[in-house]
C-alpha positions in Angstrom: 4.5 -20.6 -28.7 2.8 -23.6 -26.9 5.1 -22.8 -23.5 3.9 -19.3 -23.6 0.2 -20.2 -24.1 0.8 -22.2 -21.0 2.4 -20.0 -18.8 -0.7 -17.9 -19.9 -3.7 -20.3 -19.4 -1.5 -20.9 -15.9 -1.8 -16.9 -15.0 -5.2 -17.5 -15.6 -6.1 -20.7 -13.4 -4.7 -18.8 -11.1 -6.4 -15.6 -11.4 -9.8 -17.0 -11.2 -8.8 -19.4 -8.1 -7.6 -16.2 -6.4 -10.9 -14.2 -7.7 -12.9 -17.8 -6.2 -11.7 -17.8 -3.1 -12.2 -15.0 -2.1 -15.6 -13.8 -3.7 -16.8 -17.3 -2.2 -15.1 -16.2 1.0 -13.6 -19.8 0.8 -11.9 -19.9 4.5 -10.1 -22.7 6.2 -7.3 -22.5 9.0 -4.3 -22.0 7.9 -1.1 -24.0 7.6 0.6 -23.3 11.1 4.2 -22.1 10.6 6.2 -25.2 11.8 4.3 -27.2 8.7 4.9 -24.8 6.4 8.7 -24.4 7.6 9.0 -28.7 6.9 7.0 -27.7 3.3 10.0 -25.3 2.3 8.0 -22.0 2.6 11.0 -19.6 3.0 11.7 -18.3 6.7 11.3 -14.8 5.7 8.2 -15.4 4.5 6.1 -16.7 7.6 8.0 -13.5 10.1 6.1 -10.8 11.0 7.3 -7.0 11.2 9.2 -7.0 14.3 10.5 -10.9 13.6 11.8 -9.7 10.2 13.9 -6.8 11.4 15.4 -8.7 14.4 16.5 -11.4 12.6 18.4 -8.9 10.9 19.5 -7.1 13.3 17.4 -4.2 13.5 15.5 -3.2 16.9 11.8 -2.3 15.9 8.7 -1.6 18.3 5.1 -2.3 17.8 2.5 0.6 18.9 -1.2 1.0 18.7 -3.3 4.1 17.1 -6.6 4.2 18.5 -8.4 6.4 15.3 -11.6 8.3 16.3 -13.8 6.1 14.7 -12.7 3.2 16.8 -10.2 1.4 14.7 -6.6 0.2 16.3 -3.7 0.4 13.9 -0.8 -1.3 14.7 2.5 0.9 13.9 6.1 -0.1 14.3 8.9 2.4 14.8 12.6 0.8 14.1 15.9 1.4 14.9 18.8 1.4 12.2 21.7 -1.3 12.8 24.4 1.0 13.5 22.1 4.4 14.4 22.1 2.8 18.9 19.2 5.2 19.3 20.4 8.5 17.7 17.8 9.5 15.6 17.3 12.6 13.7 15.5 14.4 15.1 12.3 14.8 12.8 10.7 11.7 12.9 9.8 9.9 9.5 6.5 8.3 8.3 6.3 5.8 5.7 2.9 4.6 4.7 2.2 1.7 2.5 0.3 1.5 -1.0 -3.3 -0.6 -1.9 -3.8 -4.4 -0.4 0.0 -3.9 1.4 1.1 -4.1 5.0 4.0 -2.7 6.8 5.8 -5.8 5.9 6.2 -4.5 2.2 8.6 -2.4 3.1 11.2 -5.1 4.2 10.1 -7.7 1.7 12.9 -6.9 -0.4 15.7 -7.6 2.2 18.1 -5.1 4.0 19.8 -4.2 0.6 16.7 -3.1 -1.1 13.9 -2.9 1.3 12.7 1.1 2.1 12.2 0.5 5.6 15.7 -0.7 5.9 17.5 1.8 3.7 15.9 4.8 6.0 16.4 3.4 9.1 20.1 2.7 8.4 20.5 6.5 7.8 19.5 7.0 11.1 15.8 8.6 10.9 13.3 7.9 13.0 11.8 5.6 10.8 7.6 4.5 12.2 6.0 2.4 9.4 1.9 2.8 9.6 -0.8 0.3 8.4 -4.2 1.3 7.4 -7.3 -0.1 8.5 -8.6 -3.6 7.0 -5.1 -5.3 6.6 -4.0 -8.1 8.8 -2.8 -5.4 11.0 -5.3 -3.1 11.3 -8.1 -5.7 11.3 -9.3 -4.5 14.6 -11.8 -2.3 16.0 -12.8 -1.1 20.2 -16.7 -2.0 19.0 -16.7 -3.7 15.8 -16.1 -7.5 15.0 -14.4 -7.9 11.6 -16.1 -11.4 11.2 -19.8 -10.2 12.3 -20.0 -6.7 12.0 -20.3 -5.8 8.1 -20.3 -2.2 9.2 -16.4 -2.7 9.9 -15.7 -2.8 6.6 -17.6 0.2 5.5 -14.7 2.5 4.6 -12.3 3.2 1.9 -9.6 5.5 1.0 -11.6 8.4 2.2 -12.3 7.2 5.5 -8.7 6.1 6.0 -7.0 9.7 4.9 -10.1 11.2 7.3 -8.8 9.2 10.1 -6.2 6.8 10.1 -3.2 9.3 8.1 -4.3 12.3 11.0 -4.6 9.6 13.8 -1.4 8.0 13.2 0.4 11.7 12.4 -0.7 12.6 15.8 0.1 9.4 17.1 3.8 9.6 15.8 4.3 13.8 17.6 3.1 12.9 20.6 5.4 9.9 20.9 8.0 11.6 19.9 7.1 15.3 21.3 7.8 16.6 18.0 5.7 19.3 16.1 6.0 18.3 12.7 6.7 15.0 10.6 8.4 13.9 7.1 5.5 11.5 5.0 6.6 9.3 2.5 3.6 8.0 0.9 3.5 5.0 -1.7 0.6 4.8 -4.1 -2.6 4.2 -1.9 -0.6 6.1 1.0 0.0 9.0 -0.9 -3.8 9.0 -2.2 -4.9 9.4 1.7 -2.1 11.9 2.8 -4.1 13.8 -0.4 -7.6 12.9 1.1 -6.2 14.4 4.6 -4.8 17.5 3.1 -8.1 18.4 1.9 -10.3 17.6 4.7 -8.1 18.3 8.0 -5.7 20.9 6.6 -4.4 21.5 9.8 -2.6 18.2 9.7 -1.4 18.2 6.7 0.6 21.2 8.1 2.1 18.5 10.8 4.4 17.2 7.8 7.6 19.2 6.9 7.5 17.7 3.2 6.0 14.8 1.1 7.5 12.2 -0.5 5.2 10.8 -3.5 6.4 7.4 -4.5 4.1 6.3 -7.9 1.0 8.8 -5.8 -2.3 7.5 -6.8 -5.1 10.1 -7.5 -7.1 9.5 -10.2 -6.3 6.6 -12.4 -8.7 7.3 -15.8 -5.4 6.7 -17.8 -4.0 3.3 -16.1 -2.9 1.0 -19.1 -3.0 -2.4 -17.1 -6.3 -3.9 -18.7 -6.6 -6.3 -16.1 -6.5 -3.9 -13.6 -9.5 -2.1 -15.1 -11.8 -4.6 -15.9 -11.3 -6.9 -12.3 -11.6 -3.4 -10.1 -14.7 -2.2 -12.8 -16.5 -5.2 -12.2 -16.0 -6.0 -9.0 -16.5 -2.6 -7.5 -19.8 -2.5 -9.5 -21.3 -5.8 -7.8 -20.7 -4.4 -4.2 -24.2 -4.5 -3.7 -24.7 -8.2 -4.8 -21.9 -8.9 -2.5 -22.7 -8.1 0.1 -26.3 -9.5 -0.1 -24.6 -13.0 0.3 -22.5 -11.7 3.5 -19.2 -10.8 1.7 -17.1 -7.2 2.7 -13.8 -8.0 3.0 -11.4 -8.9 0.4 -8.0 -10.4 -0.6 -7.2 -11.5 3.2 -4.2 -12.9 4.6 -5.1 -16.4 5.6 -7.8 -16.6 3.2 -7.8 -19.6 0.3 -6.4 -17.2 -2.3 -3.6 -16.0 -0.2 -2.6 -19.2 1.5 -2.6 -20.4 -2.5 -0.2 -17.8 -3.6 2.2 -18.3 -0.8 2.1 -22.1 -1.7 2.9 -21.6 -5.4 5.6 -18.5 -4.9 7.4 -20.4 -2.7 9.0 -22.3 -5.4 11.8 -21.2 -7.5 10.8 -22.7 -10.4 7.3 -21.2 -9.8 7.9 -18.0 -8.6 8.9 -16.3 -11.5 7.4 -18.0 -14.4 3.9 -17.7 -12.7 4.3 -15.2 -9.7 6.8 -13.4 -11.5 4.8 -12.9 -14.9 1.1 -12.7 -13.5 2.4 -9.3 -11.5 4.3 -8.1 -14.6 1.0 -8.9 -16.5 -0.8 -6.7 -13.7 1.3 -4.0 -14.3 4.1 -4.2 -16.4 7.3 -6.4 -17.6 10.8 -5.5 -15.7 13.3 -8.5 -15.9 15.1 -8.9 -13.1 14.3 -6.3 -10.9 12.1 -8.0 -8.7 14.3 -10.9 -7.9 13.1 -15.0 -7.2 14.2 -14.5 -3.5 11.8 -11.1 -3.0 9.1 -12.8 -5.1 9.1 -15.7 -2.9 9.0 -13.6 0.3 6.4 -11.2 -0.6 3.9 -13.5 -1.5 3.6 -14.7 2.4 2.6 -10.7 3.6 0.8 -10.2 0.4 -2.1 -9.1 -0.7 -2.8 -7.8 2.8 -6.7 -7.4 3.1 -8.9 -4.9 2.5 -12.6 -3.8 1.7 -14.8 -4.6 -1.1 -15.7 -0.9 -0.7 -12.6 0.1 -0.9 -12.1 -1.8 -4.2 -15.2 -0.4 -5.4 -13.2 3.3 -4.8 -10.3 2.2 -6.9 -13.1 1.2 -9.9 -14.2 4.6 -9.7 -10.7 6.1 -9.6 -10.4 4.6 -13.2 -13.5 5.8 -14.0 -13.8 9.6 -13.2 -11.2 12.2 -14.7 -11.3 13.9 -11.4 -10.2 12.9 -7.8 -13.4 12.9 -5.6 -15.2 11.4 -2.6 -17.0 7.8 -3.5 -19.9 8.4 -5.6 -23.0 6.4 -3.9 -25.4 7.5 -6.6 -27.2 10.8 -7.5 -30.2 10.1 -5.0 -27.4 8.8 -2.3 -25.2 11.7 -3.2 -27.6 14.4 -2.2 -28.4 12.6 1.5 -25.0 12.3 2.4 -22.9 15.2 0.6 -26.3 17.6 -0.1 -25.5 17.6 -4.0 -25.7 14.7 -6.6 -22.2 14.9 -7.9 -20.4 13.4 -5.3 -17.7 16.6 -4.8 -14.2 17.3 -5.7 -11.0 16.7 -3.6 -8.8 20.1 -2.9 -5.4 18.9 -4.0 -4.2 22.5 -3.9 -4.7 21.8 -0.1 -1.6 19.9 -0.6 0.0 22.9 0.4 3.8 21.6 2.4 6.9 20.9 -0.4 5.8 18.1 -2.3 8.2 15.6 -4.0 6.9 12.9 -6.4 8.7 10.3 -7.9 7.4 8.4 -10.6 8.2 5.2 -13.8 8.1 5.6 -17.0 6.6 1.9 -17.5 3.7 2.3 -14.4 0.8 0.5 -16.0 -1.3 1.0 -12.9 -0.6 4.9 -12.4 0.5 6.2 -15.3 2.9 9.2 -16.0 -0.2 11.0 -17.3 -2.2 10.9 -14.2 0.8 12.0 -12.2 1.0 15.2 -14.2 -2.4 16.1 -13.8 -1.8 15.7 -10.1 1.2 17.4 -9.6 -0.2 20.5 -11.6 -3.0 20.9 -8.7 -0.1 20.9 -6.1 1.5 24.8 -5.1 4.5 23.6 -3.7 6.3 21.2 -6.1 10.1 20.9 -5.5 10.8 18.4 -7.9 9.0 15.9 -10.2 11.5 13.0 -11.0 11.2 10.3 -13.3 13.2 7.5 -12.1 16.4 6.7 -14.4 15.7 3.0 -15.1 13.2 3.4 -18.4 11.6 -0.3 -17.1 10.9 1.2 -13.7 6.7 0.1 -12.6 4.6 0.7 -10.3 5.3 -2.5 -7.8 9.2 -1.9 -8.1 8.9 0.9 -5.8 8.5 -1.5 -2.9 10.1 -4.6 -4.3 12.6 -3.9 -6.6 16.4 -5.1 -5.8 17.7 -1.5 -7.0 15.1 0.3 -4.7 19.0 1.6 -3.4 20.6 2.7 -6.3 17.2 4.2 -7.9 15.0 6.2 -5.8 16.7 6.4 -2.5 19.1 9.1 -2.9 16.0 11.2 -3.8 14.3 10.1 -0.5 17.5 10.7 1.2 18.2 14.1 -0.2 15.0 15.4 0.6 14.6 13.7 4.1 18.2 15.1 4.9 16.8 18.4 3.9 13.9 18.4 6.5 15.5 16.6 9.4 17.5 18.3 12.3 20.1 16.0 13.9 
């Protein structure tokens, strides 16, 4: 009893240093690698996109998405080990979930890691990043760290710019007409946002590929979830009164903490480990020491405090709507006081969405609700594992065994060679 009130008074500590130092916007320069190579930080850890796949041998390339509000994405297309170039044909997007990066998707090594797994098959694999993460943290007119008006967006501006931006991006690179989106959690919830408000693009993808797609979230389970992204999106205002808009940054005191403290194995899973399963939900062993340890250098990301204010009214609402700015605010900008609906039966190409029976952060009952506004379902799959969450979709070490067939299947099916 007295270890497990410690390991939960530690979850705590660290909870309200991470909530500190970043509402306080407590900034220093960070540790340069080299130091934190001497400290033990594990290599993986401190690579970037295109470091991570080379070291394993995997060729990647880094582009930039100019959006038409002004804000440069950075993109990376790579090359399987054994694929020399020979792609199918139909080029594949995978977009990360909420407080990611592109990196997520190799976090988990070339055994389990999505990016990896795809690319291996041979598809032309290009992983996106949405604006506000380390990066996407840049804009042709805007200055993140003087311009507040930078961080004015969340999920709707991103699915109104960045998912059609970096679509368009992707064909004309390729001089292909259509796509294949795989969209986890927060990527799926703007490929949704797109559909309804540029249909024309959402008829650039072949077929969608839901992993745990966030919509609404009235029925998420994970108390702390609810109460941290309630309160917090509630004191936007206050926030940024004392000059704070941007959240969770890579670099910043809380992130640079959480990379210190993961990086030890006798650490990483009794507080790294537990505090995410405490976030969402308990799965022993399927995010491994190694992966824990790793992740924790790329994550959280960065984002917006408006965007976290979205996700509080996500929990809120039993629909799926634009951000609600008030009644009075509602009828300047949107010409009623409700703010309106979202038109998920806009989601109109083959839709596939794969989902856990133990996701404490989108829960099965959610997904049902969203699926039912969808015309074109070809299949709703739980995944096998009965302990399967929400975070094991990127980090999980049986990512290969457990939902990549499905991907596979499905990508196979919409791909020309």
């Amino acid at each position: 009893m007295t270890s497990k009130v410690n390991v939960i008074f530690s979850i705590i500590l660290v909870s309200v240093t991470v909530v500190l130092g970043n509402v306080l916007k407590l900034r220093f320069t960070p540790i340069n690698n080299e130091i934190k190579t001497t400290l033990g930080y594990p290599r993986d850890s401190l690579l970037n996109f295109t470091e991570l796949s080379d070291l394993y041998g995997y060729s990647s390339e880094e582009h930039n998405v100019i959006t038409e509000d002004g804000y440069i994405l950075t993109i990376f297309r790579i090359n399987g080990r054994n694929c020399a170039q020979k792609f199918k044909r139909t080029p594949v997007l995978l977009m990360h979930g909420f407080l990611q990066s592109s990196d997520a998707w190799l976090d988990a090594g070339p055994n389990a890691g999505l990016a990896y797994l795809i690319s291996d098959a041979c598809y032309d694999l290009w992983v996106g990043n949405e604006r506000g993460n380390y990066y996407s943290r840049r804009h042709n007119r805007l200055d993140p760290d003087k311009d507040p008006k930078f961080w004015q967006f969340s999920v709707d501006e991103i699915g109104f710019y960045d998912i059609p931006a970096t679509i368009e991006y992707v064909l004309k690179y390729t001089k292909e007409d259509k796509l294949n989106y795989i969209g986890y959690s927060q990527g799926a919830t703007t490929f949704f946002v797109m559909c309804s408000e540029r249909p024309g693009y959402c008829a650039k993808a072949n077929v969608f590929i839901g992993l745990a797609p966030a919509a609404r979230m009235s029925n998420t389970k994970s108390v702390p979830f609810r109460v941290f992204f309630e309160g917090l999106g509630q004191q936007e205002k206050v926030l940024g009164t004392i000059g704070i808009y941007e959240i969770f940054a890579k670099g910043s005191l809380s992130q640079e903490f959480l990379s210190f403290l993961c990086k030890f194995s006798a650490t990483s899973e009794l507080l790294c480990g537990t505090g995410q399963a405490l976030l969402d939900s308990f799965h022993p062993g399927s995010i491994n020491n190694e992966t824990l340890s790793v992740l924790f250098g790329h994550f959280p990301a960065g984002t917006s405090v408006h965007n976290i204010a979205r996700y509080g009214q996500n929990i809120r609402s039993s629909n799926f709507q634009k951000f609600d700015y008030g009644s009075a605010q509602n009828l300047n900008i949107y010409g009623i006081k409700q703010p309106p609906h979202y038109n998920l039966s806009a989601v109109t190409i083959p839709s596939v969405v794969l989902y856990g029976n133990n996701d404490n952060l989108v829960d099965k009952e959610d997904i049902f609700w969203l699926t039912n506004q969808f015309p074109n379902v070809l299949e709703i799959k739980k995944v096998s594992d009965p302990l399967w969450n929400h975070f094991d979709n990127a980090y999980s070490q049986f990512t290969k065994e457990l939902i990549f067939p499905t991907i596979h299947k499905y990508l196979l099916k919409y791909s020309r060679n």
